[in-house]
C-alpha positions, 0 to 999 in steps of 0.5 A: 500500500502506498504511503501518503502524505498525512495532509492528503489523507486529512483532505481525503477524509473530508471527502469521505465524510462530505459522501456520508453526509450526502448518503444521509442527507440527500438535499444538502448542500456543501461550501468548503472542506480542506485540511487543517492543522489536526484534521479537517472541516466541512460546511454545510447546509442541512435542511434542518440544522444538526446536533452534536448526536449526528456527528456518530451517525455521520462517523458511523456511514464513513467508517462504511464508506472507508472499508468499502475501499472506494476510488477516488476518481480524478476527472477534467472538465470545462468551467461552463460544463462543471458549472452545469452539473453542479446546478443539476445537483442543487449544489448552488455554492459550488456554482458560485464558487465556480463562477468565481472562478471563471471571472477571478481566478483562485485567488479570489477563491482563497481570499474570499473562502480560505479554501486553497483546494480548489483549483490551480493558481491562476487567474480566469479558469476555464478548465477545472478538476473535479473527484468522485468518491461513489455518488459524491463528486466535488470541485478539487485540485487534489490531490487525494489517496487512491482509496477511501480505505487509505483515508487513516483514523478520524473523529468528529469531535466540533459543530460550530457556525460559519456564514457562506464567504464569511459575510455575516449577509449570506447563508450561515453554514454549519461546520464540521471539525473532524480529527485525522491521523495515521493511527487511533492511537495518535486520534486518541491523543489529540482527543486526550488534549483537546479535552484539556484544551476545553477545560483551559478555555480561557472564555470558562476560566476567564468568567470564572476567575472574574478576569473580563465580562463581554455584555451585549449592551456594551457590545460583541467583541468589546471587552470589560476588564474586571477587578481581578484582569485589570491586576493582570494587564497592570503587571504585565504594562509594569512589566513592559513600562520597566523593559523599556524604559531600560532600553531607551524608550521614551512613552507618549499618549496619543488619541483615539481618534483622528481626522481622515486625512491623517489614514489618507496620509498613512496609507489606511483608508486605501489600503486597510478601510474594510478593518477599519469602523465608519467615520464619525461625521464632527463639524462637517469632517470625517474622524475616525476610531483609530486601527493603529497608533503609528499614524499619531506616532509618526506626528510625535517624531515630527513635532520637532526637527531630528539630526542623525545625533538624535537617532534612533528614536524609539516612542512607546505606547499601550495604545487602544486601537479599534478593528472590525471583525465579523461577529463570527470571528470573535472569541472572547478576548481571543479575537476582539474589536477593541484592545490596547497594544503594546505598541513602540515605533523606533526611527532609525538611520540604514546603518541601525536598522539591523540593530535595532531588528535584532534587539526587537526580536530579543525582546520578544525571546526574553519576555516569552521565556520570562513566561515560561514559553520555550516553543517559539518561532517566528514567521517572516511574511513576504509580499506577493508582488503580482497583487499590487492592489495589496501592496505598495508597488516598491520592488526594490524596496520590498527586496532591501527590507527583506534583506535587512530583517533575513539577517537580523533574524539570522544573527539572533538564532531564534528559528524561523520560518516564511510565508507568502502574501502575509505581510503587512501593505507597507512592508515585510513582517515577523509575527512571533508564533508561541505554542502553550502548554497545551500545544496551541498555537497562536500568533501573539506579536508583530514586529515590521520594517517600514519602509513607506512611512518616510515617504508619505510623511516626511519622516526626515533627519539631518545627517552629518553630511548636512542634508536630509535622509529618510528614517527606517521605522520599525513598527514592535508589539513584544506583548502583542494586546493585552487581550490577546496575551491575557487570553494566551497566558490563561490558557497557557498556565491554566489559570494558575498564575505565577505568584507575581501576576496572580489577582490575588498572590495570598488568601489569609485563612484563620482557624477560628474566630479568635485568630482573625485580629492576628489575621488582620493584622498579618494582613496589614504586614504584608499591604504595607511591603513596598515591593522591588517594582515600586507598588506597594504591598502584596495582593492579600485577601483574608476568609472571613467566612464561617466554614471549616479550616479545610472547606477554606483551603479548597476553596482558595484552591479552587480560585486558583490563588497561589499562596496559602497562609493557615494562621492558628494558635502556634502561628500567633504565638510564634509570629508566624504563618503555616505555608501551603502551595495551590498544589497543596504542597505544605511547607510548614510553618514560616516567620513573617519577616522570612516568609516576606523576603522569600515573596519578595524574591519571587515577585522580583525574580518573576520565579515561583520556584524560589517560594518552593526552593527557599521554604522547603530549606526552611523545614527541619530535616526529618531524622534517619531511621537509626540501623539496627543493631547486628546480631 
């Protein structure tokens, strides 16, 4: 038997599966299927809408269709005659995706449905390939295994909703996520994980844990940061505020809105006007909600002259910025249409770009592994220069930004990998991919080289020689949104914080009422610590409520609070704390002024191994059991 590729196999089964729904529902009609990371999808429209409790029944006709070792069988026909038998079945998205086709050629298809297996890349088909598998035939490039037999292990496992083209206008499709692998041992696997996935979810966690709130009054995809969040995105702006402000970046404040004519300046509104939400109409002038802060940031390097001395320049900012996003591509705070960035745009000569580029990476590296991110890569995206309706039409500009970021990349060592037709309109661009604990993937942080933005606005400085030269501007967000990197970190740590980003570090839990002025007064010992990043006192909360001792540790437990401190009669009397983990892990009985030093570490360190490591050299040594003595 030959050995195909697991992608194909994945496509394969995506057939299958589209054959069984035809056998099951005769009248449905398909949209999309190709391959995806793990597996596959298909839309489609039923004539009634499908619950979780088909998907067997669809498993169970695959499985038929796979030991009937069915052919796949290739064939080529013309546009108009494929067009034909597709009305014929009722199949009205294929007719239309063939009409897009005749008239735009694939790319078109790609851009307006994702998928990438319909055809060869090029512009006005008239000719296309179709596959049958039994009485199923679909419009493909392929290619597929021989056999339905060939297809692996699969599992429907997802049912979720996609509109036709993704325009929340047309029809909405249901779509079904199968899992696909050579073996059910692998499929088992992927099972395994997706579970823990799902209960990492940083949607359930983040309700949860009281971190953000989505309220349809306020808006889809307009998050509310809660108490308990809004601790995290202020460690985590510290956190930037501190690196940068380290490695020379000066912070500014821009507006949320600007006139057009600064985004006609920028290139947005040619380029970027479907991201972007419609004007505001004030005194008879178009404002609009910003998509980026660059534009303002280009404003700030202007506000004086600058001389080669000056440079690099390099102005920071948590900016909000504001995007549109169909309403089905929005996920928590995953995907959102507001969020705030960790923004920073360098101005440099030529000659310190490269620099520049490698010390932005490095940045990015030193953050991800503070974290504890170790699987990381970067994607340098290239332009496609034949859609110059996409792309600033600059060839030999394209080519040396491209040279300056492949070296810059290079001499960092971090792995990397590229990508055609993902850059930004205004030049090439890295985005930092990092995998959680849980092996999902994201796409957390951009970094850019522009080289359009001296142009349009006139970003100049003086040189030695006494004339005036363009700037290279290096657009960076290390941390990418506070939303996106929130989302991430849940996920990632599944809701158990280090110590230093956790809303609340410690739950203080009195044995009995008599031990709650010792509480209090513990309490207000650890509120006063000035801590290493200049706040003021750890984040401390004490259970007042009447329930049993062990009923409070859980219930600390459960609310993922890292630090648990048992206060009792020994404790009082020794001025002192008993010291237990989330893990429920004890450490035994600690003196404050002991115990604070540690936390102070730890905080300061961004280490929570020095909590475990320094208090359990606190414990006594358990004595060795004496040998007896020989007969």
């Amino acid at each position: 038997m030959a050995e195909f590729p697991v992608e194909m196999k994945r496509h394969s089964a995506a057939h299958v599966m589209a054959a069984a729904i035809q056998e099951l529902w005769p009248t449905a009609k398909f949209g999309v299927g190709p391959a995806i990371e793990n597996g596959f999808y298909y839309d489609v429209l039923f004539p009634e809408p499908i619950g979780l409790e088909d998907l067997a029944k669809i498993e169970k006709v695959m499985r038929k269709i796979r030991t009937q070792k069915k052919p796949f069988v290739r064939s080529t026909v013309k546009t108009e005659d494929a067009i034909g038998l597709m009305k014929n079945a009722h199949q009205d998205f294929k007719v239309e995706l063939l009409g897009l086709l005749r008239e735009r050629g694939s790319t078109a298809v790609v851009e307006e449905t994702g998928d990438t297996s319909v055809t060869d890349d090029k512009a006005g088909v008239d000719e296309v390939s179709l596959y049958q598998l039994g009485d199923f035939v679909d419009l493909c490039r392929g290619p597929h295994v021989d056999f339905s037999s060939e297809v692996g292990a699969f599992k429907l496992h997802r049912l979720s909703g996609a509109y036709w083209r993704g325009n929340e206008k047309n029809p909405q499709l249901q779509r079904i996520y199968g899992l696909a692998y050579p073996t059910e041992l692998e499929v088992n696997a992927e099972v395994q994980r997706l579970e823990l996935v799902k209960l990492r979810d940083h949607r359930k966690l983040g309700k949860e844990m009281e971190i953000f709130h989505i309220s349809p009054e306020v808006g889809g995809g307009l998050p509310l940061w809660l108490p308990n969040g809004t601790v995290v995105r202020d460690e985590l702006e510290f956190l930037a505020r501190d690196e940068e402000r380290k490695a020379g970046y000066q912070r500014v404040v821009t507006p949320h809105i600007a006139h057009e004519k600064l985004y006609y300046q920028s290139g947005h509104l040619p380029y970027y006007k479907a991201d972007m939400y419609a004007p505001m109409v004030i005194e008879e002038n178009n404002y609009y909600l910003r998509p980026m802060n660059c534009p303002h940031h280009h404003h700030v390097y202007l506000s004086k002259p600058r001389s080669y001395r000056d440079l690099p320049v390099r102005l920071a900012e948590y900016g909000q910025v504001y995007r549109y996003e169909g309403s089905g591509m929005l996920s928590g705070i995953m995907r959102t249409r507001g969020f705030c960035q960790n923004d920073a745009h360098i101005y440099c000569r030529y000659d310190q770009a490269e620099q520049e580029f490698i010390d932005v990476m490095n940045m990015h590296a030193k953050y991800y592994r503070m974290f504890g991110i170790d699987d990381f890569y970067m994607r340098l995206s290239l332009p496609d220069l034949t859609k110059l309706g996409k792309y600033i039409d600059a060839p030999e500009k394209w080519l040396a930004a491209l040279d300056i970021i492949r070296a810059a990349m290079q001499k960092t060592g971090l792995p990397y990998r590229e990508a055609k037709g993902e850059a930004a309109f205004y030049g090439p661009k890295i985005d930092f991919i990092i995998k959680s604990a849980i092996g999902t993937e994201n796409a957390i942080s951009t970094n850019q080289l522009d080289f359009l933005a001296s142009e349009r606005f006139n970003l100049n400085y003086a040189g030695a020689d006494g004339l005036e030269h363009p700037v290279y501007v290096i657009h960076r967000a290390p941390l990418g949104s506070h939303e996106r990197f929130v989302a991430f970190l849940i996920e990632h740590y599944g809701g158990n914080f280090p110590v230093w980003l956790a809303p609340v570090q410690i739950m203080i839990i009195p044995i009995s009422d008599r031990h709650f002025d010792y509480a209090n007064k513990v309490q207000a010992t650890l509120n006063q610590e000035r801590l290493f990043n200049g706040s003021l006192g750890f984040r401390v909360a004490v259970d007042t409520t009447n329930e049993r001792m062990q009923k409070k540790v859980r219930s600390a437990s459960v609310s993922k609070i890292p630090l648990i401190l048992v206060l009792g009669d020994n404790e009082e009397q020794a001025g002192s704390a008993s010291v237990r983990l989330h893990s429920g892990r004890e450490l035994g009985q600690v003196p404050l002024p002991q115990l604070i030093e540690i936390l102070r570490q730890a905080i300061d360190t961004k280490d929570d191994k020095v909590i475990e490591s320094r208090l359990g050299a606190l414990k006594p040594p358990v004595a060795e059991a004496q040998n007896p003595p020989e007969a």
